[in-house]
C-alpha positions in Angstrom: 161.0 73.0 36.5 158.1 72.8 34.3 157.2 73.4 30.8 156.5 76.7 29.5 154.1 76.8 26.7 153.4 79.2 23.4 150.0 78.8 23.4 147.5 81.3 25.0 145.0 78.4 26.9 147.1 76.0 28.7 150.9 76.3 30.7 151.6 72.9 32.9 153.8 73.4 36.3 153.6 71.2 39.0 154.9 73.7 42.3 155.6 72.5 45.6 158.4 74.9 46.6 158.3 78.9 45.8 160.4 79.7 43.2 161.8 82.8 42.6 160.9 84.8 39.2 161.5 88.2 37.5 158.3 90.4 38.1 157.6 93.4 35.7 154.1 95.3 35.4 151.6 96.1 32.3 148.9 98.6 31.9 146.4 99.2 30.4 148.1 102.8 29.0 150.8 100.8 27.5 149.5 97.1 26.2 146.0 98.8 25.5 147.6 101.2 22.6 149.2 100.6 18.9 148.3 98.2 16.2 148.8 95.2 17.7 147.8 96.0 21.2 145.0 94.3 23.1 143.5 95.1 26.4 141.2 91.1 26.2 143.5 89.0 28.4 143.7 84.9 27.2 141.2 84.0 29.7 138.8 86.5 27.6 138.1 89.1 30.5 139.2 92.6 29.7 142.3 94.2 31.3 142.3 96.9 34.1 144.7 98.3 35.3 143.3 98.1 39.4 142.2 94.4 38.7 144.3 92.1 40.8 145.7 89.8 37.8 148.6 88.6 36.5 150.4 86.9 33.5 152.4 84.0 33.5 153.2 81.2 30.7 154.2 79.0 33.3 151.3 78.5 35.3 147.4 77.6 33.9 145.2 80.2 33.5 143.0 80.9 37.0 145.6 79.7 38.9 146.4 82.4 42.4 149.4 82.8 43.3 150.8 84.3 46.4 153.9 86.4 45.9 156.4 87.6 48.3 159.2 90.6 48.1 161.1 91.2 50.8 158.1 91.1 53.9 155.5 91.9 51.2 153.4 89.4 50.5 150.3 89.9 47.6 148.4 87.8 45.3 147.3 87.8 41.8 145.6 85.2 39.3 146.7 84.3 36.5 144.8 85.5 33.5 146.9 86.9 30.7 149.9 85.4 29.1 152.9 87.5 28.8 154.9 87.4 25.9 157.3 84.7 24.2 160.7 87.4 24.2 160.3 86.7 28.5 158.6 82.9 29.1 160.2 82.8 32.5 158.9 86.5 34.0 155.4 86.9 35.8 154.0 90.5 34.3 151.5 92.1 37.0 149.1 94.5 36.9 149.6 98.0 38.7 147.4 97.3 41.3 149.4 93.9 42.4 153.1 95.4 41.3 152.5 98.4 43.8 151.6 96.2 46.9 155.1 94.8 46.7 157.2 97.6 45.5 156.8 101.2 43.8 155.8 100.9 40.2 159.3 103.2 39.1 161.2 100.1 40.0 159.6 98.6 37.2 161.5 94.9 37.9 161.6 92.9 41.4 162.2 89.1 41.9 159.6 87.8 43.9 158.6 84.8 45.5 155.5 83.2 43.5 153.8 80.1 45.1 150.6 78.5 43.8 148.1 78.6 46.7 
């Protein structure tokens, strides 16, 4: 459950239980580039590729999460929003996509639960 929201400042989920979500990955070679590209995330910080962040519209901004695949387990925080064509995905950086699973899978359900 929980409300996803359009605006880039504030998302409101109350999580007890993991849930399982869609995870893809952004860099900075492909959100970084074009006319409408930006590499400043919504919390304001600049994207990096090795930082160990993630975006989420269903889940406030600074908010870590732990996420599981399989035995892997990471974390990220949320900084960034990803975009209103996929409300319900999590979008992680390299860095935290490639401690779960190679980046050429390019889309994994994981486990995400706010810690």
């Amino acid at each position: 459950g929980g409300a996803i929201y359009e605006d880039k400042k504030q998302a409101e989920i109350t999580q007890e239980e993991p849930q399982e979500v869609t995870a893809t990955w952004y860099s900075e070679k492909y959100s970084c580039v074009g006319e409408y590209a930006s590499c400043v995330m919504a919390d304001g910080g600049i994207f990096e590729d090795g930082l160990a962040v993630c975006a989420s519209r269903r889940h406030r901004l600074g908010t870590k999460l732990q996420l599981t695949y399989g035995s892997l387990r990471t974390n990220c925080t949320v900084r960034d929003r990803i975009g209103p064509r996929y409300p319900e995905r999590i979008d992680l950086s390299p860095a935290v996509f490639a401690e779960l699973a190679p980046l050429e899978r390019g889309k994994i359900i994981v486990r995400v639960l706010e810690i």
